[in-house]
N, C-alpha and C positions, 0 to 999 in steps of 0.2 A: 455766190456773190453776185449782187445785181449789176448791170450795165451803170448805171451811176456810180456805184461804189468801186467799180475796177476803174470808169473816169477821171477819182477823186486819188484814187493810188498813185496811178501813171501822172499826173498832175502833180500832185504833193512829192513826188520823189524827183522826177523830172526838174521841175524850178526847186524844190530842195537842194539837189544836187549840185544845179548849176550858180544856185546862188553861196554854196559852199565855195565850189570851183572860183569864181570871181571875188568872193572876199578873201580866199587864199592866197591871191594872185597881188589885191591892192593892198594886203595887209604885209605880203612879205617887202614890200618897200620900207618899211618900219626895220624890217628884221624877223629876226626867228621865231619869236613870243609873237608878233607880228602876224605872220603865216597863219597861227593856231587862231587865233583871236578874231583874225580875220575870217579864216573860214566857218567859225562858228558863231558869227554874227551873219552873215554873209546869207548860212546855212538858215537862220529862223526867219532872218525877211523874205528868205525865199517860199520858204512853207505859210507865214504868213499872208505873203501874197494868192499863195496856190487856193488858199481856204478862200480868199476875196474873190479870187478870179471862180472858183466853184460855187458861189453865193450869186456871181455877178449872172452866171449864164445858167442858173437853175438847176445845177449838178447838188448842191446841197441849200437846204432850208436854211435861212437865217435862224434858228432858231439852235442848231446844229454846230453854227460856223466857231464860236468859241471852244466846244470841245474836241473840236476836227484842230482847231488850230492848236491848240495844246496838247492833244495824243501827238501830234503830226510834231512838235518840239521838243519834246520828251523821246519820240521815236529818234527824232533828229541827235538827239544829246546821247542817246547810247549807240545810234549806228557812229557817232564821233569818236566815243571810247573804245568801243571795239574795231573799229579803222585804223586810229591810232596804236595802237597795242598788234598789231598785223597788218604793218607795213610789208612785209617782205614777199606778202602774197598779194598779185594783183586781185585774186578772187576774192578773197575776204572781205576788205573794202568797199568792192562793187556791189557784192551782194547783200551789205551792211544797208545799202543806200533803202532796199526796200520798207526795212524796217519805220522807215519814217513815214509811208504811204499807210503800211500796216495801224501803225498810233495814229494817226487821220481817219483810217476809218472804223478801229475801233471807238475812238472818243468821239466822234458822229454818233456813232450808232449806241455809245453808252446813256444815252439821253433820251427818253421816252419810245422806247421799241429799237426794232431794227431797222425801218426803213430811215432814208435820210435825208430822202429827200422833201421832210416837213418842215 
């Protein structure tokens, strides 16, 4: 794995994460549907942003940025179900979160080779 592509994980999982965390937070004011909803809105504008922010500073090609950003939401949507479904272990959850770095930089790199940063 290149130094760009470990960039683009810790990046994508990171504000993945935290933007779960913060829509979980303003969403449970709503309520309990609330909680859920929020954190998995919360969760794609985070990874969204993560692929802009890695576009912005030369970590991935624009050319890249839309498949990064749709592994990296997809990743985001099953580390969600598998989160959800294993609540009772803090480990499971956290280590779900990678998963969302993982669909970032396979769907980078699904697009005209491996490097990604073209």
């Amino acid at each position: 794995m290149s130094r760009k592509s470990m960039l683009l994980l810790v990046l994508t999982c990171f504000l993945g994460g935290v933007g779960a965390f913060l829509g979980s937070v303003l969403g449970h004011a709503v309520g309990e549907t609330g909680l859920y909803v929020g954190g998995v809105i919360g969760g794609i504008i985070g990874v969204f942003a993560a692929t802009k922010i890695a576009v912005s500073r030369k970590i991935l090609g624009q050319k890249r940025f839309w498949g990064a950003t749709i592994g990296g939401m997809l990743g985001f949507i099953l580390a969600a179900m598998i989160a959800t479904n294993n609540l009772s272990s803090p480990v499971v959850p956290l280590l779900s979160i990678l998963l969302i770095g993982l669909g970032a930089v396979f769907g980078a790199a699904s697009r005209h080779g491996k490097s990604i940063d073209q």
